[in-house]
BARO-422762 format. One line per field, with one value per atom (N, C-alpha, C, O, CB): residue number from 1; residue in three letters; atom name; y, x, z. Coordinates in steps of 0.1 Angstrom, whole numbers, plus 5000, padded with zeros to 4 digits. Glycine has a CB too. Layout:
BEGIN
pos	(NUM,...)
code	(ALA,...)
site	(CA,...)
Y	(Y,...)
X	(X,...)
Z	(Z,...)
***
This chain:
BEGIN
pos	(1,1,1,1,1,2,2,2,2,2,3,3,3,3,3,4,4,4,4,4,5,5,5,5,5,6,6,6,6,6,7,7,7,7,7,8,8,8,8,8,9,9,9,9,9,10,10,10,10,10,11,11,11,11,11,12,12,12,12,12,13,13,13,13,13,14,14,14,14,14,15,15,15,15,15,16,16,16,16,16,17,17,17,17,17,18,18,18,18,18,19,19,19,19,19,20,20,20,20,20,21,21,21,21,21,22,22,22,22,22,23,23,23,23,23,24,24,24,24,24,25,25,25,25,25,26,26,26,26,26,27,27,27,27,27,28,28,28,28,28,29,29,29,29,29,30,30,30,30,30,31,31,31,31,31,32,32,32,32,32,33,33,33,33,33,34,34,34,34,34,35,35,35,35,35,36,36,36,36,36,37,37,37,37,37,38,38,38,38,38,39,39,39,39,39,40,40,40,40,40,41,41,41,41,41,42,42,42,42,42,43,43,43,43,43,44,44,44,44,44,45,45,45,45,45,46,46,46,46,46,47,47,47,47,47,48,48,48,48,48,49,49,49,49,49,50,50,50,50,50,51,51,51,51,51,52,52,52,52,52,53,53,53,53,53,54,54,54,54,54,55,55,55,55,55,56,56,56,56,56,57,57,57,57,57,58,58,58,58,58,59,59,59,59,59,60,60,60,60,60,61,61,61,61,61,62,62,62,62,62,63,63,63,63,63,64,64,64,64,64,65,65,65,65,65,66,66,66,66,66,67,67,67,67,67,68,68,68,68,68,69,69,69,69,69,70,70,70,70,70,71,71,71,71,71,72,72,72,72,72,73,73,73,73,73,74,74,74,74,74,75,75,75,75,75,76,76,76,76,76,77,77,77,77,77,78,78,78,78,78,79,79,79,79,79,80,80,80,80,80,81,81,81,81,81,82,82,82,82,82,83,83,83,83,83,84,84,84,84,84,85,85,85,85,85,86,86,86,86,86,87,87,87,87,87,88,88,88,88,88,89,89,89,89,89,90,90,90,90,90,91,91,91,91,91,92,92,92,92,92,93,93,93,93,93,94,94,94,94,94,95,95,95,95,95,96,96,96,96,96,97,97,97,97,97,98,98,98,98,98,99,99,99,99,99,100,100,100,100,100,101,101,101,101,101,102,102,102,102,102,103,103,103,103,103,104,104,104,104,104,105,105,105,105,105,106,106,106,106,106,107,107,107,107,107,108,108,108,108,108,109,109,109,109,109,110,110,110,110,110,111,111,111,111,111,112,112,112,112,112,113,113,113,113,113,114,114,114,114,114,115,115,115,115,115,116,116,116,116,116,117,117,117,117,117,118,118,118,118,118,119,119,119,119,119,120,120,120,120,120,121,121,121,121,121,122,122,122,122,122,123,123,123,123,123,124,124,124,124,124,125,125,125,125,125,126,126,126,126,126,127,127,127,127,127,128,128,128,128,128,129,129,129,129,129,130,130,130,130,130,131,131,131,131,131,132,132,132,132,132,133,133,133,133,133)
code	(UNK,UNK,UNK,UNK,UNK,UNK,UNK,UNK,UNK,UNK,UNK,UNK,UNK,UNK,UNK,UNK,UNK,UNK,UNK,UNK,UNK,UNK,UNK,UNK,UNK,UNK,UNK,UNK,UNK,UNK,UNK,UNK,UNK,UNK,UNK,UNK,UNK,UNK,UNK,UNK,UNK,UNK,UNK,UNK,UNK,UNK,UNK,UNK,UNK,UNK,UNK,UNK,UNK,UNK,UNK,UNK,UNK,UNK,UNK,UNK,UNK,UNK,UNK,UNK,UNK,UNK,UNK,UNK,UNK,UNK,UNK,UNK,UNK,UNK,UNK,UNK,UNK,UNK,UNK,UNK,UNK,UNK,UNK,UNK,UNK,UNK,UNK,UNK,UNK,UNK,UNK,UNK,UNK,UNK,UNK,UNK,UNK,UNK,UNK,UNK,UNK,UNK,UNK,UNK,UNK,UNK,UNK,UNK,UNK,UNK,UNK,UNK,UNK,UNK,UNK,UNK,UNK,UNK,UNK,UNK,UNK,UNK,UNK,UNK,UNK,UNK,UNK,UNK,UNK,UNK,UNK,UNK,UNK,UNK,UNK,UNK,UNK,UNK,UNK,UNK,UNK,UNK,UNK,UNK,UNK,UNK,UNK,UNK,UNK,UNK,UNK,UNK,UNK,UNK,UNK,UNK,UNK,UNK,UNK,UNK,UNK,UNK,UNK,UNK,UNK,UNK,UNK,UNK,UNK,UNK,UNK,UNK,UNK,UNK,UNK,UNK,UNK,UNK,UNK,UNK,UNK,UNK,UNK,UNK,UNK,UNK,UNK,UNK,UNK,UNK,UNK,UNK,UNK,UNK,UNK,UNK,UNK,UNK,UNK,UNK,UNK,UNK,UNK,UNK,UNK,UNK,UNK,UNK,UNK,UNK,UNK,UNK,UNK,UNK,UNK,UNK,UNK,UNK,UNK,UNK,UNK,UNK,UNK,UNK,UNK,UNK,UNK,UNK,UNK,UNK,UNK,UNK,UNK,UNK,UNK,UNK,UNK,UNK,UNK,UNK,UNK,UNK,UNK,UNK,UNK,UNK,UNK,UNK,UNK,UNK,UNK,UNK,UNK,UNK,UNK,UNK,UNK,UNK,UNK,UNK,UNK,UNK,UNK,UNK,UNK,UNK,UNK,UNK,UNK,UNK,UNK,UNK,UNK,UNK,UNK,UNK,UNK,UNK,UNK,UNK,UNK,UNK,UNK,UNK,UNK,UNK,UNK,UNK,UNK,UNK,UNK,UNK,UNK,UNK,UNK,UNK,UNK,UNK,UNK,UNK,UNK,UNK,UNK,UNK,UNK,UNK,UNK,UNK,UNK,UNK,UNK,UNK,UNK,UNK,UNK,UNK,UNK,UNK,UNK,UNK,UNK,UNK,UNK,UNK,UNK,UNK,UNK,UNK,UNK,UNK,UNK,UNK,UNK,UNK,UNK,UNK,UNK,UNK,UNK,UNK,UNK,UNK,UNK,UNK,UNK,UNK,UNK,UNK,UNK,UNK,UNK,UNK,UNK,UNK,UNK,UNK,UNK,UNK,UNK,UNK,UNK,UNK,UNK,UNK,UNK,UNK,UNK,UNK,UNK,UNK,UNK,UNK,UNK,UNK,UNK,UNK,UNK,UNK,UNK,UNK,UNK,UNK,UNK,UNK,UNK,UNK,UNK,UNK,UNK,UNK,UNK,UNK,UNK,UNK,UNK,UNK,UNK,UNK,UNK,UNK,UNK,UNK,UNK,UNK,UNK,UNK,UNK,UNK,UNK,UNK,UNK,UNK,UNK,UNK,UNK,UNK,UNK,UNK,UNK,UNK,UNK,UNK,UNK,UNK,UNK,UNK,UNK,UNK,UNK,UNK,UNK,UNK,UNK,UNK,UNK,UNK,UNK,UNK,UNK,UNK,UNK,UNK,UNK,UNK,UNK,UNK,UNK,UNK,UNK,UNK,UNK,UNK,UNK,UNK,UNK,UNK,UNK,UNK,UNK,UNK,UNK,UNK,UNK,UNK,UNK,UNK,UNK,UNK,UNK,UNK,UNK,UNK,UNK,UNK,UNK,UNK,UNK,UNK,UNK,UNK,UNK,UNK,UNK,UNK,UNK,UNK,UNK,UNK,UNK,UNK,UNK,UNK,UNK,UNK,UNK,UNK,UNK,UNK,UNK,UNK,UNK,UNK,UNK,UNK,UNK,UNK,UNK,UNK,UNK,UNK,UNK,UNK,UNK,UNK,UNK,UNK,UNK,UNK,UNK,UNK,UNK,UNK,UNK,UNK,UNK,UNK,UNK,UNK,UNK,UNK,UNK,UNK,UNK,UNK,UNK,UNK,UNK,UNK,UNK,UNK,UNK,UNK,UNK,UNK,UNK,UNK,UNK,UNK,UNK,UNK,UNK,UNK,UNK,UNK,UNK,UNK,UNK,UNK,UNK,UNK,UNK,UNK,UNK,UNK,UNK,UNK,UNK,UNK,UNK,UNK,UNK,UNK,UNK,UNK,UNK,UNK,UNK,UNK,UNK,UNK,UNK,UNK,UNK,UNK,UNK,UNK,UNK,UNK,UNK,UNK,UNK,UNK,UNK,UNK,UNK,UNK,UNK,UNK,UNK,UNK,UNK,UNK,UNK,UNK,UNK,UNK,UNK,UNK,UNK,UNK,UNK,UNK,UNK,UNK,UNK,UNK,UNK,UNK,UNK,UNK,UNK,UNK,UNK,UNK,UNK,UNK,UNK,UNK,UNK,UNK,UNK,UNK,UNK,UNK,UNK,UNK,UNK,UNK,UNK,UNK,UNK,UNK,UNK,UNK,UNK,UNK,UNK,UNK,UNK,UNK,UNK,UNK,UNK,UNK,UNK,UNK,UNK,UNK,UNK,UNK,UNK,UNK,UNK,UNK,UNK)
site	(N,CA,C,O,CB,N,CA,C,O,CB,N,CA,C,O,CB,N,CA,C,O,CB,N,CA,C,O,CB,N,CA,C,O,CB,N,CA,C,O,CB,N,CA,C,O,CB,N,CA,C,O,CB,N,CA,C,O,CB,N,CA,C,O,CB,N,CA,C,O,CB,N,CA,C,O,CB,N,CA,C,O,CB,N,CA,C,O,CB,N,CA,C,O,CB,N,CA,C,O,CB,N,CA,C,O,CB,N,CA,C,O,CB,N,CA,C,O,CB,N,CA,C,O,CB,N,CA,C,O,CB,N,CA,C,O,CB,N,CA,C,O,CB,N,CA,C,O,CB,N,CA,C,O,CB,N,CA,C,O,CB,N,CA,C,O,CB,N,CA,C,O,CB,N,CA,C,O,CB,N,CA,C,O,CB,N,CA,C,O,CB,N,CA,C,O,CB,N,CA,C,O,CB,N,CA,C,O,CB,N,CA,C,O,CB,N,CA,C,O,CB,N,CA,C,O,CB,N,CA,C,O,CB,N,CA,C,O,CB,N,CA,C,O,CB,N,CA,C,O,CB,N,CA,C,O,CB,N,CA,C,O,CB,N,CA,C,O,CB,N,CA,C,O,CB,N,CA,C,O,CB,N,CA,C,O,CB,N,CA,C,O,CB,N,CA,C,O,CB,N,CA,C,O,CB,N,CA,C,O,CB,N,CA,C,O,CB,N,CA,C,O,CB,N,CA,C,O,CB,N,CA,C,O,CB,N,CA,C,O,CB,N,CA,C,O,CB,N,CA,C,O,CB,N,CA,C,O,CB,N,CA,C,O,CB,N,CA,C,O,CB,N,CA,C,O,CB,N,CA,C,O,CB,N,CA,C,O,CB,N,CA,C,O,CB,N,CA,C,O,CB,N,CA,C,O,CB,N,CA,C,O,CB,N,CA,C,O,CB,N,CA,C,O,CB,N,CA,C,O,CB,N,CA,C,O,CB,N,CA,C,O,CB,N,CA,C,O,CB,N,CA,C,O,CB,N,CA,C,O,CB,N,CA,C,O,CB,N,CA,C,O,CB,N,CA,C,O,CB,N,CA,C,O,CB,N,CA,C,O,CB,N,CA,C,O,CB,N,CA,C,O,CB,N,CA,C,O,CB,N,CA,C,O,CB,N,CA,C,O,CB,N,CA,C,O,CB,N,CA,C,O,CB,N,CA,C,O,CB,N,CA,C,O,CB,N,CA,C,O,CB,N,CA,C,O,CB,N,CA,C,O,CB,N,CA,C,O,CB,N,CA,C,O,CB,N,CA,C,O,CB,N,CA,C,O,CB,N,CA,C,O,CB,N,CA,C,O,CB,N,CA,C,O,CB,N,CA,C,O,CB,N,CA,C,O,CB,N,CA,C,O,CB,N,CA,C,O,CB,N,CA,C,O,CB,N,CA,C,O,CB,N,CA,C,O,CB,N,CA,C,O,CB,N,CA,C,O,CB,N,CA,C,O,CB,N,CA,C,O,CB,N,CA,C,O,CB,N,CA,C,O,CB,N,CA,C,O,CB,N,CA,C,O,CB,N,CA,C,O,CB,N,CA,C,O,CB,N,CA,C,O,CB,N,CA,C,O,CB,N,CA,C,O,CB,N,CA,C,O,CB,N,CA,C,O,CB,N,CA,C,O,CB,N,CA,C,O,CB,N,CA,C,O,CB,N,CA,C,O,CB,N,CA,C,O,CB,N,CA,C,O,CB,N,CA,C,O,CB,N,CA,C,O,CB,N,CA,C,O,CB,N,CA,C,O,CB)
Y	(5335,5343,5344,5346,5357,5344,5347,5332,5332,5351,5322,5308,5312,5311,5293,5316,5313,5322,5316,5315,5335,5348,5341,5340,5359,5335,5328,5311,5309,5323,5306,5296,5304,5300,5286,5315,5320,5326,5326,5329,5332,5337,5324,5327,5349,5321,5308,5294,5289,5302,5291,5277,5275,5263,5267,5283,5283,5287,5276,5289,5294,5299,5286,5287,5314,5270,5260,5252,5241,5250,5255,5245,5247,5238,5251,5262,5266,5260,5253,5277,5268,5260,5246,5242,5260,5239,5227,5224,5218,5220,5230,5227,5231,5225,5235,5239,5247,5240,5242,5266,5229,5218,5213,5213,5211,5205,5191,5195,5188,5184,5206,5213,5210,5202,5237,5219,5217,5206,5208,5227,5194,5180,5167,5155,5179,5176,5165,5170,5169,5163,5178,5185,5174,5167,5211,5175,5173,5184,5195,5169,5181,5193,5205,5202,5191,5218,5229,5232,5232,5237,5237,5242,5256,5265,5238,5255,5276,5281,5277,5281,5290,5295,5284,5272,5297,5291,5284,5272,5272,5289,5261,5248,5253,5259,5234,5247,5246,5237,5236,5260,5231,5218,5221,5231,5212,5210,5207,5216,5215,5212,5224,5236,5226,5234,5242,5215,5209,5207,5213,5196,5200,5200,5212,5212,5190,5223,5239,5245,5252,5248,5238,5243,5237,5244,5239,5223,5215,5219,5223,5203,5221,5227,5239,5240,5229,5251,5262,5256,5259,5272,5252,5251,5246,5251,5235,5236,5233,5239,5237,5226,5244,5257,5266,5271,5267,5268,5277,5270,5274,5281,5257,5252,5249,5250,5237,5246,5244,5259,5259,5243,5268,5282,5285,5288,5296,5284,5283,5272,5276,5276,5261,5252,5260,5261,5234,5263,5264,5278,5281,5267,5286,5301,5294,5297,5316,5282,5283,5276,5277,5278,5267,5262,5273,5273,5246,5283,5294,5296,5295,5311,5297,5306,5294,5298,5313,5282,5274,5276,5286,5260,5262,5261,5256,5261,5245,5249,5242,5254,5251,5227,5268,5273,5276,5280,5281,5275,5274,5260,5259,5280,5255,5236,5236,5227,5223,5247,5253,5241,5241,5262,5227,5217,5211,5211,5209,5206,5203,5209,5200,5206,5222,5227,5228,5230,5242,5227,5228,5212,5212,5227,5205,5188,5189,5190,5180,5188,5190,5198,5192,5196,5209,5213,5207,5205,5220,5205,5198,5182,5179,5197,5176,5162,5166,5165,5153,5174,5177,5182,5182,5187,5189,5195,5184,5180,5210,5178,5167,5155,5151,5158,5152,5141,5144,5134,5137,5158,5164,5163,5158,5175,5167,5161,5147,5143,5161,5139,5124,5121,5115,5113,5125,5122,5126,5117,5124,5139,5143,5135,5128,5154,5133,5125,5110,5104,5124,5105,5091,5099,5095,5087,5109,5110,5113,5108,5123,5120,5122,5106,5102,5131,5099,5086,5078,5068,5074,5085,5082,5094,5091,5083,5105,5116,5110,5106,5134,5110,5105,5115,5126,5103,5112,5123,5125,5135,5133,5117,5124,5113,5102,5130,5114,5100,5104,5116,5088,5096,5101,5102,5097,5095,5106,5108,5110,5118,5116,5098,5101,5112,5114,5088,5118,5130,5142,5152,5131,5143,5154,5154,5165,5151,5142,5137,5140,5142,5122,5141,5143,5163,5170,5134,5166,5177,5187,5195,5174,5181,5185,5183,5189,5174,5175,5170,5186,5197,5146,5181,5193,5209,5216,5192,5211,5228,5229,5239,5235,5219,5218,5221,5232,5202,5215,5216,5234,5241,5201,5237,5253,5264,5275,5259,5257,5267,5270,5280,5256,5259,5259,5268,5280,5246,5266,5270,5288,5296,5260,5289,5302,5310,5320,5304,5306,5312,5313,5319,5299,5307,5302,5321,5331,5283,5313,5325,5339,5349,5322,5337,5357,5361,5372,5361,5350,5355,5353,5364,5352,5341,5338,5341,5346,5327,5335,5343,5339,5331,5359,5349,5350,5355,5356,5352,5359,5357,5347,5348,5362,5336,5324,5315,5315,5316,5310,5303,5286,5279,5307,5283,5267,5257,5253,5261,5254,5240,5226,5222,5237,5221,5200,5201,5207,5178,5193,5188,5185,5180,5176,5186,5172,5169,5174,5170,5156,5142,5129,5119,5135)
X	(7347,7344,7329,7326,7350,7320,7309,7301,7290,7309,7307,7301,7303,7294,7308,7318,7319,7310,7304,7333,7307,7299,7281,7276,7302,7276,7265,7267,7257,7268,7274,7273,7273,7264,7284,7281,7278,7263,7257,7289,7258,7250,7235,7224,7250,7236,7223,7229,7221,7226,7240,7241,7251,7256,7245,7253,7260,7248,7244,7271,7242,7232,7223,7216,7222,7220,7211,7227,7225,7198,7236,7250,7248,7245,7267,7250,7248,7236,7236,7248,7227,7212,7210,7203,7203,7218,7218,7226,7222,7223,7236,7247,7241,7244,7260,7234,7228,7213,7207,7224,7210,7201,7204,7199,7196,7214,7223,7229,7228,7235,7235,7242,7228,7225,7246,7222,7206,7199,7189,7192,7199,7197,7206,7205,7195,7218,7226,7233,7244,7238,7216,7222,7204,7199,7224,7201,7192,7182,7185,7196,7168,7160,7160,7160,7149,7161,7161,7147,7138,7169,7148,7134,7132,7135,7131,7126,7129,7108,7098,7142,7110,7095,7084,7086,7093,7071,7065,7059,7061,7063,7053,7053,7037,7030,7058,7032,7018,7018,7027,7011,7003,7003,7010,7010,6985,7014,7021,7035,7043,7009,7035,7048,7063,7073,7050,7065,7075,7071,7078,7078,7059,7058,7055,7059,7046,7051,7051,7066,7070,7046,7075,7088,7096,7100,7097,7095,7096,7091,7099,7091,7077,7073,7078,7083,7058,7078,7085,7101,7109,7085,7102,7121,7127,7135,7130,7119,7117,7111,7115,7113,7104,7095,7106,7109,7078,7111,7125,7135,7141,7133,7137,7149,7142,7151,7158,7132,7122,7124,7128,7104,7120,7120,7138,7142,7111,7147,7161,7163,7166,7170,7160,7164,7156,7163,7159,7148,7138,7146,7147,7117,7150,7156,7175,7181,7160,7176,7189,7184,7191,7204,7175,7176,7169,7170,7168,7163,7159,7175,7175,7149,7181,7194,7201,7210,7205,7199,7205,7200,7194,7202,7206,7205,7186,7179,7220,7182,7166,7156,7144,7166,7161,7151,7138,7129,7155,7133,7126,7116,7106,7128,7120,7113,7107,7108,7126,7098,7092,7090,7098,7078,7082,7080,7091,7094,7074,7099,7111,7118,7122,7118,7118,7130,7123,7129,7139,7106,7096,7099,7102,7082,7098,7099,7115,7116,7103,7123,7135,7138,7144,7142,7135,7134,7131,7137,7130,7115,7108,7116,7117,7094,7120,7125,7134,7133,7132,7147,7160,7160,7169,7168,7142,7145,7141,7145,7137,7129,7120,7131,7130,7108,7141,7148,7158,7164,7152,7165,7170,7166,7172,7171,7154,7141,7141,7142,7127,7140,7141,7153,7152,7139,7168,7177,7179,7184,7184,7176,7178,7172,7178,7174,7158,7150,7158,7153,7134,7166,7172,7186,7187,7179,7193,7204,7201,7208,7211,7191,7186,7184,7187,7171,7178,7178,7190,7189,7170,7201,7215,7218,7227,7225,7212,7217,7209,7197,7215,7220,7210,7202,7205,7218,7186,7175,7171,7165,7175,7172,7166,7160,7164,7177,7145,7145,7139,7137,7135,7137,7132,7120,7115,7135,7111,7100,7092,7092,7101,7083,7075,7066,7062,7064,7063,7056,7063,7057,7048,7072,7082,7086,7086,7097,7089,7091,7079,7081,7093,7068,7057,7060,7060,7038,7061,7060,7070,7066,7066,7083,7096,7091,7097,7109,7080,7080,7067,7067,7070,7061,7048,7054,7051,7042,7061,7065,7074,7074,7073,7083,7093,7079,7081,7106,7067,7061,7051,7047,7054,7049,7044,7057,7060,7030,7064,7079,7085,7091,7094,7081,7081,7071,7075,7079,7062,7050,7047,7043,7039,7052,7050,7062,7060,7050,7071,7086,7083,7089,7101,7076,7072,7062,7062,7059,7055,7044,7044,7038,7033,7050,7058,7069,7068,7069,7080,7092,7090,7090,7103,7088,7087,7075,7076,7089,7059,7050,7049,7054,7056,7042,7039,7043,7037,7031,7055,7068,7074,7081,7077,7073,7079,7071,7060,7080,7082,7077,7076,7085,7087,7067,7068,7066,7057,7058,7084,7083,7082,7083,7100,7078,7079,7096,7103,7070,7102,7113,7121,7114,7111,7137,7138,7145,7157,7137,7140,7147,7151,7155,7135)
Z	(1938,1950,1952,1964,1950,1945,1941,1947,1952,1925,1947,1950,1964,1972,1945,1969,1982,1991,2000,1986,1990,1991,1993,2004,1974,1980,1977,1993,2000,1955,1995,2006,2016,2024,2007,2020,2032,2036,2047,2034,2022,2026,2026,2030,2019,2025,2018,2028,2036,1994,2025,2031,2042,2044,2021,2050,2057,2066,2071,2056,2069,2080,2082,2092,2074,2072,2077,2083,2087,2061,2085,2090,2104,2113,2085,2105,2114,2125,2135,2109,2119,2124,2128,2138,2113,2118,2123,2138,2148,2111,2135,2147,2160,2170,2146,2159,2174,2178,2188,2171,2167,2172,2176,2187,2168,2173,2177,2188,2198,2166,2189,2206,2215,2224,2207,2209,2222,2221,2228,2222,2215,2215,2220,2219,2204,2228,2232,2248,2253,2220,2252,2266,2270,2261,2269,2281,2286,2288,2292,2293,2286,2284,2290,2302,2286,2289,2295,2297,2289,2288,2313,2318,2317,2324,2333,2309,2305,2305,2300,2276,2314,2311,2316,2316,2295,2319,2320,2314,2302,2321,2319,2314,2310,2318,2326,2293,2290,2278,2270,2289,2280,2274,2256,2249,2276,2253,2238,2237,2229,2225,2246,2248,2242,2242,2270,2238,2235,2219,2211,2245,2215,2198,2196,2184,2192,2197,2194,2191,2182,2209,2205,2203,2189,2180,2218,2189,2177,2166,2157,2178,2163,2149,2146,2134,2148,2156,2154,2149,2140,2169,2153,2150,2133,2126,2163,2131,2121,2109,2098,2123,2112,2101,2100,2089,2109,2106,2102,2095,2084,2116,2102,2092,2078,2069,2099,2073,2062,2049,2038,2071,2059,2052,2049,2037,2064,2059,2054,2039,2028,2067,2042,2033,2018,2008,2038,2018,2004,1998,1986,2009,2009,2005,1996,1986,2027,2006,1996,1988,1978,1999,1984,1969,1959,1947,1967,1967,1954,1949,1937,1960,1952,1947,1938,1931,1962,1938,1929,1913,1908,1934,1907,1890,1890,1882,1879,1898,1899,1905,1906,1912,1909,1914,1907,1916,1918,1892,1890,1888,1881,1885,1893,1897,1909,1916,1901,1911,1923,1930,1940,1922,1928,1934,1938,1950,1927,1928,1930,1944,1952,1918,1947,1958,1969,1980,1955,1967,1973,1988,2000,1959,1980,1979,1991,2004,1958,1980,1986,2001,2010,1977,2002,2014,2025,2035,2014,2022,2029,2035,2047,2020,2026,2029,2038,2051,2016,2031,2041,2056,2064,2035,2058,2071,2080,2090,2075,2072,2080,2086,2098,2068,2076,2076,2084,2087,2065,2090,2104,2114,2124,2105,2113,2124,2129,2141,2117,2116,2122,2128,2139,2111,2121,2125,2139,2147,2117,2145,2159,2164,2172,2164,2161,2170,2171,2181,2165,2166,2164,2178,2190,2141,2173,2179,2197,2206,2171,2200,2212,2222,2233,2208,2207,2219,2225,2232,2213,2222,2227,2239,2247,2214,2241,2252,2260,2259,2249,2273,2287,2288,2283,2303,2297,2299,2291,2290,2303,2278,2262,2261,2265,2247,2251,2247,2232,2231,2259,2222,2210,2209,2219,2201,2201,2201,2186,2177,2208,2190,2172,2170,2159,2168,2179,2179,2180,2178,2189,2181,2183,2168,2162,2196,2159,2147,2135,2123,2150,2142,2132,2133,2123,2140,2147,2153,2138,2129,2172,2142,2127,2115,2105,2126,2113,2095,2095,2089,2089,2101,2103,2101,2091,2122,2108,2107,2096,2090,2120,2092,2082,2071,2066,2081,2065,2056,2057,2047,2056,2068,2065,2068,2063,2079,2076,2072,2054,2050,2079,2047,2033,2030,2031,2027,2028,2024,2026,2019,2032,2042,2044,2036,2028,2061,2039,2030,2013,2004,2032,2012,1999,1993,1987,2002,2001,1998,2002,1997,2002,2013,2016,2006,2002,2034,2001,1995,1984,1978,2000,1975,1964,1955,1944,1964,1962,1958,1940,1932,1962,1940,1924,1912,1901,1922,1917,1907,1902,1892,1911,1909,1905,1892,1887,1917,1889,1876,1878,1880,1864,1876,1877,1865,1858,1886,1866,1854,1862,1874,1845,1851,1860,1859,1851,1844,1869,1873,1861,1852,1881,1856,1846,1848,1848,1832,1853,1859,1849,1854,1869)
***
């Protein structure tokens, strides 16, 4: 019960997250608010820096969380590599098209979404071993 308890709370909330990307990546852009320059890679880096700081909160709670780099790394790859993949899936929704900048835009916030989560929550309490791989 304790695993299942531990997924809802940790890994179910990036499922989630994910799903409500991919919902709003397979509509055509929404015109919400005023229009100002970069206002789309802002929206992108924000979105990502979240899913970044999700991913890194559930690998703290795993068997590797002291492999600071390691879950560090990991996070970072898995949100970036969501990123890429939307950006791949979008170029299939009519009115969508993909974008390498929107792509840099995802890898970008996925790496201070880490970093910031990192250093508000984890901080210097954490312990860092090398990986063993």
């Amino acid at each position: 019960m304790e695993k299942l308890n531990k997924f809802f709370a940790y890994w179910f909330p990036i499922l989630l997250y994910c799903l409500l990307i991919f919902i709003q990546s397979s509509h055509p852009s929404p015109e919400i608010g005023p229009d100002w320059p970069f206002k789309d890679k802002v929206l992108h880096f924000t979105a990502y820096a979240l899913l970044g700081a999700l991913f890194l909160r559930a690998f703290y709670t795993t068997r590797i969380k002291h492999h600071l780099k390691l879950i560090f790394a990991l996070s970072v790859l898995f949100s970036a590599l969501y990123g890429i993949s939307d950006e791949i899936h979008q170029s299939f929704v009519p009115y969508r098209t993909a974008d390498v900048m929107d792509a840099l835009a995802d890898i970008l916030g996925s790496i201070l979404g880490v970093y910031i989560f990192y250093k508000i929550k984890i901080g210097k309490n954490a312990k860092i071993t090398k990986p063993g791989f």
